[in-house]
N, C-alpha and C positions, 0 to 999 in steps of 0.2 A: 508383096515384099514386106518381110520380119525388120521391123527398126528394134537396134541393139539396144542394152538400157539395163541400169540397173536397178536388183531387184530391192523392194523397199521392204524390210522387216515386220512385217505384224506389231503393230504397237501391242495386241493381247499378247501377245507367243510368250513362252517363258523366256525365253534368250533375253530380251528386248525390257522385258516389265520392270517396273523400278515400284518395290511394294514398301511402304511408309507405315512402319510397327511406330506405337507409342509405349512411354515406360511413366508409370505414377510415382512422384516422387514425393515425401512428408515436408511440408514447409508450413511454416507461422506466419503469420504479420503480427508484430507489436509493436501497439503505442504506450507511451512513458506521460506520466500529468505530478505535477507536482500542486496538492491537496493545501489550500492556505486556510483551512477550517473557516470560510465563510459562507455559511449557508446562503444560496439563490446564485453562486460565481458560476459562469458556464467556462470550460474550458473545451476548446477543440486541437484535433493531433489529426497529421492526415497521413495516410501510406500509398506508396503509387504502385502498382502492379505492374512487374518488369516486364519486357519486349518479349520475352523469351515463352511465356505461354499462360493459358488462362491459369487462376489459382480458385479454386472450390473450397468455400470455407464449409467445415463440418460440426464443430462446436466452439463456445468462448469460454475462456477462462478471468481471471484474474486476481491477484496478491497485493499486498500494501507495504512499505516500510513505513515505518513512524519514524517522525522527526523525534531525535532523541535531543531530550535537553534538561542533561539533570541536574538539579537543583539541591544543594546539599544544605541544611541548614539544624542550629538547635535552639532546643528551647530559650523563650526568655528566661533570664538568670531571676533566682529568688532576692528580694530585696533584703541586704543585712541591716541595714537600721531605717528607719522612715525616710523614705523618699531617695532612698540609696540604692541601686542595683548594680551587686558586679556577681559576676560566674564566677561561682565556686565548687566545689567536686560536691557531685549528689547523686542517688543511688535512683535507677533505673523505676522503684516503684513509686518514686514519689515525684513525680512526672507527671501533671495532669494535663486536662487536653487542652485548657485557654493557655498555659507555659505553653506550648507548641502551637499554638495559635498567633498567639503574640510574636514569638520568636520568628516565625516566616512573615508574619504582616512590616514584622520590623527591617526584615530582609528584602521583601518588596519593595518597600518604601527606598529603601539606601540603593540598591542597584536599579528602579525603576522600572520592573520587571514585571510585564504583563501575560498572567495566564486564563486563557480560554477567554480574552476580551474583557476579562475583569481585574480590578487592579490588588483586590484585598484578597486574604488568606480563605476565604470562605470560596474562591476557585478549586480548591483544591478538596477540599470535602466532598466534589462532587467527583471524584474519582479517586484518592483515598492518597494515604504515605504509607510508606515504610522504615525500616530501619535499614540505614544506609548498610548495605551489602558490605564494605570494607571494616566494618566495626562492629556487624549484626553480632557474630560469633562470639567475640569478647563482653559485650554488654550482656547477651543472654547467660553468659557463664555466671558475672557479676550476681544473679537474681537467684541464687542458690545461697550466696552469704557466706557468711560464718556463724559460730554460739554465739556470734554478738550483734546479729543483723547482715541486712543489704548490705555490699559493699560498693562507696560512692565511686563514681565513674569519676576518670580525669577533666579538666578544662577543656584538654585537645579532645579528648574525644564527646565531648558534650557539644562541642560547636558542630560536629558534623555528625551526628547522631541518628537525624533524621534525613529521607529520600521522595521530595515528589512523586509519584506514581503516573506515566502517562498516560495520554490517553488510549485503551485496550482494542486494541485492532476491530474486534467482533461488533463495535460500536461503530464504525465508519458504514454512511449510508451517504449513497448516490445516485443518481439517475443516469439511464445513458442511452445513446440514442444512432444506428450506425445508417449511415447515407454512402451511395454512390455516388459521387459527384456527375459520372461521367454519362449515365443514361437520367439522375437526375432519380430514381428510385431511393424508399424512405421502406425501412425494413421493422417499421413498426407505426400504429397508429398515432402515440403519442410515447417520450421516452420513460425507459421503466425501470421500476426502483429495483437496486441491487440485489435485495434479498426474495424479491418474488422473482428476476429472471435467473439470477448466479449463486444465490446462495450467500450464505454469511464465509466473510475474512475469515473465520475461526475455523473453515475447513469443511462445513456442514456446505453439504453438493457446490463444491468449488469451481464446477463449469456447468456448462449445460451441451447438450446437442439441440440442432436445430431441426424442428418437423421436418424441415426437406433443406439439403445442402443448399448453399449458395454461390454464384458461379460468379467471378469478375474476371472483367476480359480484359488482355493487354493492355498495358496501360491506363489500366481505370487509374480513378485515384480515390480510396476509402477515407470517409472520412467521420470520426467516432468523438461524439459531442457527448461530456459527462457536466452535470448540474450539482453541485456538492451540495449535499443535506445538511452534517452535522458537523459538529467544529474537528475535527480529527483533521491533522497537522501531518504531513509525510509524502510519500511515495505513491501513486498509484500505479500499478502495470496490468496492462489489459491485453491481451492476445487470442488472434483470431486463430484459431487451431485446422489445417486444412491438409490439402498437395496440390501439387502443378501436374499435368500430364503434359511431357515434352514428346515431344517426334524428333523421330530415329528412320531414317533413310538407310535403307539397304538395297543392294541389286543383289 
């Protein structure tokens, strides 16, 4: 005697199979540090790797902003009688460098303004001034004269004559160091300085690839420890360049 019954599907058979294609898709992780120019500071940023699938980092990059903070100042004024100083109009060549010395150490002093952890004007020698952008034009024209000489710069424009220089991106050195929190892996033996792994700010090999991709798995959580070197003030952004491979269910 046949007992009735039915019949049950071939889990292989084509009818039946449920085949799971995946599609690689280009994503980042970036972390953001904010740079207080003090050499031996460690800062850490952490990113978590979402539910939705592993992410494979392939190379790192990273870019700077500089804290802008400019500083407009002019020379000390030439003294009209012994022991007398007041700004009076004077011609762009007879400018020398202790007037413009004096004139920002005098500006330190009055707004109390400290650059690169030093409080006097000889901070600034170590990355240079300019001629303030909004007057450059006019004071160079000035230095052409007349038959009768230089012609003297105004008050107003003598007080803001000159322009701080900050400090130049290509100078920013750092260490860095990336950890997986989640399996507890150290993706280097000790951390390493910017320009032997990523290259200089100024654009020279701006990222690197990695000998062999790196894989973190859902929900890791990455996390990128940098050691500031030098006084450079600003932005840092660091980003781990990859994809995700997601799965895609079709019958």
């Amino acid at each position: 005697m046949r007992t009735a019954g039915r019949r049950i599907p071939n889990a292989t058979s084509p009818a039946s199979s449920v085949a799971a294609e995946t599609r690689a898709i280009p994503f980042d992780y970036a972390f953001r540090y904010e740079l207080e120019g003090t050499p031996g500071k460690v800062l850490n940023s952490i990113v978590s790797v979402s539910i939705e699938a592993m992410f494979t980092a392939v190379s790192m990059g990273y870019g700077v902003v500089p804290r802008v903070q400019p500083i407009i100042f002019g020379p000390e004024p030439p003294s009209v009688s012994p022991g007398v100083a007041r700004l009076v109009p004077q011609a762009l060549e007879t400018i020398n460098l202790a007037d413009i010395a004096r004139g920002l150490d005098r500006l330190l002093r009055e707004t109390s303004t400290t650059l690169r952890g030093e409080t006097g004007a000889e901070a600034v020698f170590r990355n240079g001034l300019k001629l303030n952008p909004t007057v450059a034009e006019f004071a160079l024209q000035t230095t052409q004269g007349s038959d009768s000489g230089p012609v003297p710069l105004s008050v107003d424009i003598l007080q803001k004559l000159f322009q701080v220089v900050g400090s130049p991106p290509e100078l920013i050195q750092f260490k860095y160091a990336i950890f997986d929190e989640g399996s507890g892996r150290e993706f280097q033996s000790e951390p390493i300085l910017n320009i032997a792994g990523l290259g200089s700010a100024a654009g020279e090999r701006p990222f690197r690839y990695f000998a062999q991709p790196i894989t973190f798995r859902p929900r890791s959580t990455i996390r990128m420890e940098i050691t500031e070197i030098s006084d450079f003030k600003g932005e840092l952004h660091v980003v781990l360049h990859g994809y995700k491979v997601l799965a895609i269910r079709s019958r």
